[in-house]
C-alpha positions in Angstrom: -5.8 -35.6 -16.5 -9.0 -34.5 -18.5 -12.4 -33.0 -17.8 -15.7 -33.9 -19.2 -17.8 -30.7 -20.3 -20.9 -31.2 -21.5 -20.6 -35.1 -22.3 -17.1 -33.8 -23.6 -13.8 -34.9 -22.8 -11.0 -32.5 -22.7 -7.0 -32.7 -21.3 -7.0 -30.8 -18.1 -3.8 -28.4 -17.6 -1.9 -28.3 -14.1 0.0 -25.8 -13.5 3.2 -26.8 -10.9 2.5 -23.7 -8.1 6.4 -22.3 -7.6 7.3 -22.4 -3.7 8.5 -19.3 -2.3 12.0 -19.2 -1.2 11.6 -18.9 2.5 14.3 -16.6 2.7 13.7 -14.1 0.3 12.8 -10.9 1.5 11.4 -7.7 -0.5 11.1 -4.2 0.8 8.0 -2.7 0.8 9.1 0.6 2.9 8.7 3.7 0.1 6.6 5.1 -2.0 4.3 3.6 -4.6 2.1 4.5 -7.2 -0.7 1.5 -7.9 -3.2 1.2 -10.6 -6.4 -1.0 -9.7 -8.0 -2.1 -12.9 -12.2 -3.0 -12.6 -15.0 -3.0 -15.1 -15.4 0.8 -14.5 -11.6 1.8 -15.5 -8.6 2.2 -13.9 -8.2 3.7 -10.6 -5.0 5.0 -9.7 -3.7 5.8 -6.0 -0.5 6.8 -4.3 0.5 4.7 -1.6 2.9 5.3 1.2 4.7 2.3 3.4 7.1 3.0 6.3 8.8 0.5 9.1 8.5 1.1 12.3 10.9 -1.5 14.3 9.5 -4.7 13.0 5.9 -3.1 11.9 4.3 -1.5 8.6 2.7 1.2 8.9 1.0 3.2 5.7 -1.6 5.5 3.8 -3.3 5.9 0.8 -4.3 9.1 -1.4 -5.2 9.9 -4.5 -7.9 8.8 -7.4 -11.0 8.1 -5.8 -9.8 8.2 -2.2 -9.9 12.4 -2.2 -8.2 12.8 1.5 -5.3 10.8 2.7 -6.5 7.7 4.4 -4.2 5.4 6.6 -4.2 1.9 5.8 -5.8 -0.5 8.7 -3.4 -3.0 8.5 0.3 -3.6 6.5 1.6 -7.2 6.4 4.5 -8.0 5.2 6.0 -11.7 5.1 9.3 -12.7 2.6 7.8 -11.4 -0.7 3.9 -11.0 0.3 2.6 -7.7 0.8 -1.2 -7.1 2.5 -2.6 -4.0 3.4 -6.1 -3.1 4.4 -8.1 0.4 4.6 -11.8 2.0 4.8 -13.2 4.8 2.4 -16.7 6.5 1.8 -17.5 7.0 -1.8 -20.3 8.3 -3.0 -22.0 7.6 1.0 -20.9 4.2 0.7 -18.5 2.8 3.3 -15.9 0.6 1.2 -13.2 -1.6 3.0 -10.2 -2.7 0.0 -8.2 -5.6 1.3 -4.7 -6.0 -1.4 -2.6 -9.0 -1.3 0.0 -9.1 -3.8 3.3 -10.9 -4.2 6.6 -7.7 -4.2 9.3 -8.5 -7.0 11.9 -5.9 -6.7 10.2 -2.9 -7.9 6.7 -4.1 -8.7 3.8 -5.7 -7.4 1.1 -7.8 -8.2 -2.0 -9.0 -7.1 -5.5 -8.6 -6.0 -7.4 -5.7 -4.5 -10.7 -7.4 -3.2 -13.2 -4.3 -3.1 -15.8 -4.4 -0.6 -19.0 -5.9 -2.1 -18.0 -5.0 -5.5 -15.5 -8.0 -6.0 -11.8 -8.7 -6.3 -9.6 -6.8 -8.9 -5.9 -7.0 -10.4 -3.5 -4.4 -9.2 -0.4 -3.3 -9.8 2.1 -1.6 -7.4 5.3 0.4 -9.1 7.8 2.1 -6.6 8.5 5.6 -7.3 12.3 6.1 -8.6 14.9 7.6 -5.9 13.9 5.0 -3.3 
């Protein structure tokens, strides 16, 4: 395959998307400490995920989110992690949607950040859980 640029021709590269093994599982239930990397810096946070029966529930502290906050909504499905929640900086009301992908320890993904865009972040899970 190959793309034309500017009256240019160039080989295209496809990358093969991996499926997800539909029966993998990951556990998202502890504590975790994320970074959230932006233009600005990084912006680190403490995040807390606990099961409740077959639900997630969760909350948020630290960095730039000065009082605990409790996330709107936790989703958890095989090895994909969502989680949703609301802060005021600055007087401006902020909503932070994550979606990342949970391999054993770590995750990955994207923290989409109100009107200001969508940003990598990285989830580690704090040792002795």
């Amino acid at each position: 395959r190959y793309v034309f640029v500017d009256g240019n021709i160039y080989p295209l590269e496809v990358k093969e998307t991996k499926k997800a093994d539909a029966n993998a599982k990951a556990e998202a239930s502890g504590e975790w400490k994320t970074t959230i990397e932006s233009p600005q810096g990084s912006y680190e946070n403490n995040l807390s995920i606990q099961k409740n029966g077959s639900m997630h529930t969760g909350s948020v502290s630290g960095g730039i989110v000065t009082t605990p906050t409790k996330l709107d909504e936790v989703v958890v499905d095989g090895k994909s992690l969502s989680y949703k929640y609301s802060i005021n900086f600055n007087g401006t009301p902020i909503t932070i949607v994550v979606d990342a992908t949970i391999e054993g320890e770590i995750f990955k993904g994207t923290a989409s950040v109100s009107q200001f865009g969508s940003f990598p972040i990285e989830g580690k899970k704090s040792p002795n859980q």
